[in-house]
Each structure stands twice: as structure tokens, then as C-alpha cells.
N, C-alpha and C positions, 0 to 999 in steps of 0.2 A: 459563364462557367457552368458548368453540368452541377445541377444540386447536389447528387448526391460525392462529385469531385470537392465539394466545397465543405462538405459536413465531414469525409476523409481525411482531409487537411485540418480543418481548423479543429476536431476531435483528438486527431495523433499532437496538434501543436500544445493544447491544453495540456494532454498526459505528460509530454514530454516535461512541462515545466512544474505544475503540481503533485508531480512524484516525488520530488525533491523537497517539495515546503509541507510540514506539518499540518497539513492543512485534509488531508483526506483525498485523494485524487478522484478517487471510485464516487465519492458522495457528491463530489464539486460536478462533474464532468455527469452526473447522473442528474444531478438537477439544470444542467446544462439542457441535455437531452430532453427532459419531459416537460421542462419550462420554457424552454424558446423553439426547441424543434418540434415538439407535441409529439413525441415517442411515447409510447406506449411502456409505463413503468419496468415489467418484467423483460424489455427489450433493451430498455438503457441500462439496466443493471447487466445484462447480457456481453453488451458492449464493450461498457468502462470495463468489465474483469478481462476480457480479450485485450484490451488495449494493454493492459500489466506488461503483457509478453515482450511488446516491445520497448519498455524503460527496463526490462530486466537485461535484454543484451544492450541497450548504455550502460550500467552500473559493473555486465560483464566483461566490456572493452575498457569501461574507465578503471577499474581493478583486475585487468587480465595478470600485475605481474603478483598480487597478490591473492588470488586465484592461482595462477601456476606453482605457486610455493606452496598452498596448502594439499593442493591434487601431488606434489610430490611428496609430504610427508605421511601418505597413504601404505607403500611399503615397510613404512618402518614403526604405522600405530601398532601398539599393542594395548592391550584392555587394563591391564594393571598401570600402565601408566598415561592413559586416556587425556587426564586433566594434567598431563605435567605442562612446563610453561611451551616446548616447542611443539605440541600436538593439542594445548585447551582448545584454541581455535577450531579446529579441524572435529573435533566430539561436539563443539559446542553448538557448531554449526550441523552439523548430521541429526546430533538428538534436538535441535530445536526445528529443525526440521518434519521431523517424526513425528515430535508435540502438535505442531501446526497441522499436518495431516490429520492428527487424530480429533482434532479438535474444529478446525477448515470444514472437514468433507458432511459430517453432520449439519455446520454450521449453514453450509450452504445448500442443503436440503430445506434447512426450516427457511431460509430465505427466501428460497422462491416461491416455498406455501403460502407465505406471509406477502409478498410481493402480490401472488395470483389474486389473494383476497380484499389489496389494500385499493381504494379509490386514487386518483390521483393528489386529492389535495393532503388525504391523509397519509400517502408518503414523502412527499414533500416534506409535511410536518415532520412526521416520524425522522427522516435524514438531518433536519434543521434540530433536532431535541436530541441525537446522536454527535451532533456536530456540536453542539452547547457542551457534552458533556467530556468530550475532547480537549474542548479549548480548559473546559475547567480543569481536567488532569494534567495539561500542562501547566497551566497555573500554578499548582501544587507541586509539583517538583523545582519548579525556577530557583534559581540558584543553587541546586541540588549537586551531588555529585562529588566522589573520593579522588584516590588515588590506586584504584584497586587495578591490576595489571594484567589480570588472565580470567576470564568467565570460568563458572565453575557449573554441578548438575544442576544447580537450584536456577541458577541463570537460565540456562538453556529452557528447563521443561517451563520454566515460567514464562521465557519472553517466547518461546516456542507458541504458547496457548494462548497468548494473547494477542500473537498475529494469525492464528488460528480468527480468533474472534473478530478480525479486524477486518474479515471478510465483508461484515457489516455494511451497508453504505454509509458515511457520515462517521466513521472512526476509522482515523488517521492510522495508517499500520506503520511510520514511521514514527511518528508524534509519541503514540503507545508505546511500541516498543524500548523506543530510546528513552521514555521515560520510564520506564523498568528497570534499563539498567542504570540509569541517574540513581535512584532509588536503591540502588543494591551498591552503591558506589564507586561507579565507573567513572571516568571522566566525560565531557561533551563530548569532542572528538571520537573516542574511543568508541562511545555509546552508537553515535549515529554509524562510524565505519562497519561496527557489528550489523547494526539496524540492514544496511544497505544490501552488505553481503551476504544477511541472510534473506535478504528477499529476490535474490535471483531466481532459487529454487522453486520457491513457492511462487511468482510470479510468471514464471515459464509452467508450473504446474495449472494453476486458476486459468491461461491462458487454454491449454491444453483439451482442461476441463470441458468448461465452456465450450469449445470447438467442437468434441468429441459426442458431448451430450443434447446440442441445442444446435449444431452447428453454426457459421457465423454470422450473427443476426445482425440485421438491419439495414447491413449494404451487401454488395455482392461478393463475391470474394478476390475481383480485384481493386476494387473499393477498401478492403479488409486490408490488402498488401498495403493500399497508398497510406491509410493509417498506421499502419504496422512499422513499416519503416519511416513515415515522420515523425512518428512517438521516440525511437530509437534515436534518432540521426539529432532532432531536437535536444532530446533528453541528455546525449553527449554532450551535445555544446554547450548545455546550461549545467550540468551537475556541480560541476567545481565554481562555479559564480554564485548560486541558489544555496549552494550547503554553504557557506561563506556567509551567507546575509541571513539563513536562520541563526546563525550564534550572536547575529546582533540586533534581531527584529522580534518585540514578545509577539507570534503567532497563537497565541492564546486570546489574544484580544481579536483576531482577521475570524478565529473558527466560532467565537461567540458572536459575532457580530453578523454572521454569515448563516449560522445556526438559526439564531432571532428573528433575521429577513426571513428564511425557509417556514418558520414556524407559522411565522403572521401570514405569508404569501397563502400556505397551506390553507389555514383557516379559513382566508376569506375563498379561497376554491373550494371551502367543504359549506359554505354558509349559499 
């Protein structure tokens, strides 16, 4: 098989499943890339955020019918009544959207300063000491979590900026988010449904990005399709089995564990 047919596949396989486990997908599938394929740090970061686009149309086919109900209460938002119960969704998801843009697009400028400058072992590390501090904020919420029925502005501009920040390699934008709104007291369920649905936008936008700015690195751009639609097509078949076995597996212990390896692998690639 054609190498670069085989990094295609087994890249879009990975995204497809670690989008769904709190686990960071961009940090996992980044140190995929610079630790077994010898990519070049600011190119597997390049990559992983491209690959987004396609777990974001699985989450938009696995929630198309709830996607179609919030695009249709679009004629009838009004702003005085933005957060009532059959439109919170609908503001919550637009303004945590806006958060994440405002907070994202900086975020990912100083990224790739911070990428251009970092050696390889010491981003390894750096992703591995990101990924510790993930597993520990999950940690801290376990068991967490109300009976609270509808997101409100506090919700949004919050979980909004911190999948802004999650651009990061090595912080879970799932993990994070849903732990927000555990924290603000939401239920599991609820927390990750929100989590999910708000990452379509921003996941097709980081895709976007990426392409627009650096165009598609590392493989060619029908290399880019084969990964594109295995991330997607994967990502389908696994969502509803993966979100299922996060409510019963602590993934706080896989991102410290995972974290630790990064850190010490790093170290000894900086010694």
C-alpha cells in the first residue's frame, strides 16, 4: 500500500474514534504524527485540526434531526426571549460559538508561534503536561452534575472560551467543555449532547482555517479527501457506542496516563 494511502486511513481512523472519547483527539493523533511518523511538529498540528472537519459532518448526520429543529426555530428567535426554554439551545449555541471564535482565532495564532519555536521533544512534553492537566479537570468534576434543563448566557460565553482554548493540542475540547457544564449543573447526557453540537461549527470552521491559511498539509489533497471521509464515515459508526462507554469508563485516568508517557518520552528526546 502507497504510504502516504496508509497514513490517510489510519489518521481519518484514529480522528473518527478519539473525537468522541475525552481524551483530546488534536493532542493524541498530534503525537501520533511526530512520534511514529516523524512529522514535523507545526505540520501534525496542521493536520489533526483539518481532520475536525470530518468528525464534525458525523456528529452533523448523527444529530441531523436535531440540527433541523433548531435551524427551524431561527424565524421565530426573538432577542427578548433568546434563553426561553424552546430557543436556549439555539442563542446558546450561536453565542458559544462567537466566544469560541473570539477566543480560537488568537488562540491559534499564538499556536503556531509557539509550535515554530518548540523542539520536538519539547512539544511532546508540552502536549503530554496539557493532556495531565485535562485528565485532572476531569477528575474534578466526576460525579458532578444537576438537573438544570436549558443553558443560559453564563453557559454559553463560558463553555464557548473554553473550546476557544481547546484549540490547544493536548486539551480535550470535549472533556473541557462538558465539564463546564457538569460544573454549572447540567446533567451527563445533556452536557456532552451540548458539547457535541456545539462542535460542528467550530470544527468545520478550524477545518476551514487550516486549509485556507496553510493549505492542506502533509499529504496531497486527494490524500486529504481519503482522510476526510474516513474520519467522517468512522466517526458515524462509532459515536453512539464511544459516547455510551464514556459514561462508564473514568478517561481521566487514559489522559494522565497518556500525558506522563508524552512527558517522559519528551524529555528523553530533549536529553
Amino acid at each position: 500500500m502507497d504510504p502516504s494511502v496508509a497514513l490517510s486511513l489510519i489518521v481519518g481512523i484514529l480522528q473518527g474514534i478519539f473525537e468522541w472519547l475525552p481524551i483530546s483527539s488534536e493532542g493524541n493523533i498530534t503525537l501520533y504524527l511526530t512520534v511514529v511518523e516523524n512529522v514535523s511538529p507545526a505540520v501534525a498540528v496542521q493536520l489533526s485540526l483539518f481532520l475536525h472537519a470530518g468528525t464534525a459532518l458525523s456528529a452533523l448526520a448523527y444529530y441531523r434531526d436535531e440540527v433541523a429543529a433548531l435551524l427551524g426555530e431561527i424565524p421565530n428567535w426573538r432577542p427578548d426571549r433568546a434563553f426561553d426554554r424552546d430557543r436556549s439551545e439555539l442563542t446558546f449555541l450561536v453565542v458559544a460559538t462567537l466566544a469560541t471564535g473570539v477566543i480560537g482565532l488568537p488562540a491559534y495564532v499564538v499556536l503556531e508561534e509557539v509550535v515554530s519555536q518548540l523542539a520536538g521533544g519539547a512539544f511532546v512534553a508540552l502536549i503530554g503536561a496539557l493532556l495531565i492537566v485535562t485528565g485532572l479537570v476531569q477528575r474534578g468534576v466526576e460525579g458532578r452534575g444537576g438537573r438544570r434543563g436549558t443553558p443560559d448566557l453564563v453557559d454559553a460565553v463560558l463553555v464557548g472560551g473554553l473550546q476557544g482554548l481547546a484549540i490547544l493540542p493536548g486539551v480535550s475540547r470535549s472533556g473541557t467543555t462538558a465539564s463546564a457544564l457538569l460544573l454549572r449543573g447540567h446533567d451527563g447526557p445533556s452536557s456532552f449532547r451540548l458539547s457535541f453540537l456545539l462542535s460542528i461549527p467550530a470544527a468545520l470552521g478550524a477545518g476551514a482555517i487550516t486549509t485556507l491559511s496553510d493549505g492542506i498539509p502533509a499529504i496531497s489533497p486527494a490524500m486529504a479527501a481519503v482522510a476526510l471521509a474516513t474520519s467522517a464515515i468512522v466517526g458515524y459508526l462509532t459515536i453512539d457506542a464511544l459516547m455510551r462507554l464514556v459514561e462508564r469508563v473514568s478517561f481521566w485516568l487514559i489522559c494522565v496516563g497518556l500525558g506522563a508517557l508524552a512527558v517522559i518520552g519528551g524529555g528523553v528526546f530533549l536529553v
